[in-house]
C-alpha positions, 0 to 999 in steps of 0.5 A: 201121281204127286209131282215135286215142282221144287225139283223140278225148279231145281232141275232146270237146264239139266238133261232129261235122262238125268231128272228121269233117272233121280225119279223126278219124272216118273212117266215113261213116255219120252218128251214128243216133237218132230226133228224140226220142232225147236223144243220136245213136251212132255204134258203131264195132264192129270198132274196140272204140269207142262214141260219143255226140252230143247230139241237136241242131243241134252234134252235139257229141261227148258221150261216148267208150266203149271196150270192152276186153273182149269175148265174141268168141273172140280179139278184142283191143281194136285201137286204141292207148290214151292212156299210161298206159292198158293193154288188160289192167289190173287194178283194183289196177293201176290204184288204183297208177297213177291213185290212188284214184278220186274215187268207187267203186262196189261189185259188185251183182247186178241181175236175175241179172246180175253187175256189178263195181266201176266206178270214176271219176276225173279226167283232167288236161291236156285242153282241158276237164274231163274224167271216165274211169269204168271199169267192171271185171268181177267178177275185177277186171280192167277191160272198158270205159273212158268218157270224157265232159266232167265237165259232162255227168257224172251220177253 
């Protein structure tokens, strides 16, 4: 099953219900977390795609996390990205094409665990502000991308 990220982007801070009922997220398992949990998820595994709802009465679509890059032996990301995002694109590629980000964060190790740069920018022509932070490996090259409203932003 095909997702419409751009839908989704579109989406954002509106009710789960809401973006079920217009078929924009077809599962039918609800988003899951306890009652003390800040925020519900909903991992869309198969379809490359992570989303998170605030945890209270609206349900509201807090964040969208797609993971380009996966360990899985000839996994491609499925869903078609909104223009100009690519499933393959280096972090040059995309200094070029979006200019630079409104704020970087350099590579660094935790725990022997290696973390590449994460860049974050502002997206344009959206029903609210919105914040795209893509995270790159260590060669540079782009493995997941979030999307959240600039208000819940926390850098």
């Amino acid at each position: 099953m095909t997702v419409n990220i751009e839908a989704l982007m579109r989406s954002l801070g509106k009710p789960y219900q809401v973006i079920r009922d217009a078929g924009i997220i077809t599962y039918k398992t609800p988003p899951q977390g306890t009652l003390c949990d800040p925020f519900l998820t909903l991992d869309m595994k198969k379809e490359g795609v992570f989303l998170s709802f605030d945890n209270d009465p609206s349900k509201s679509l807090k964040s969208i996390d797609l993971e380009l890059v996966n360990n899985r032996e000839g996994w491609i990301f499925p869903n078609e990205l909104p223009s100009p995002l690519q499933r393959n694109m280096s972090r040059r590629w995309v200094h070029e094409t979006f200019g630079e980000p409104d704020k970087s964060i350099p590579p660094k190790v935790m725990f022997k665990r290696v973390f590449g740069w994460r860049d974050r920018f502002t997206v344009e022509d959206f029903h609210i502000p919105i914040t795209m932070v893509i995270l790159f490996g260590i060669d540079e090259i782009a493995e997941s991308v979030t999307f959240l409203p600039t208000a819940k932003l926390r850098w």
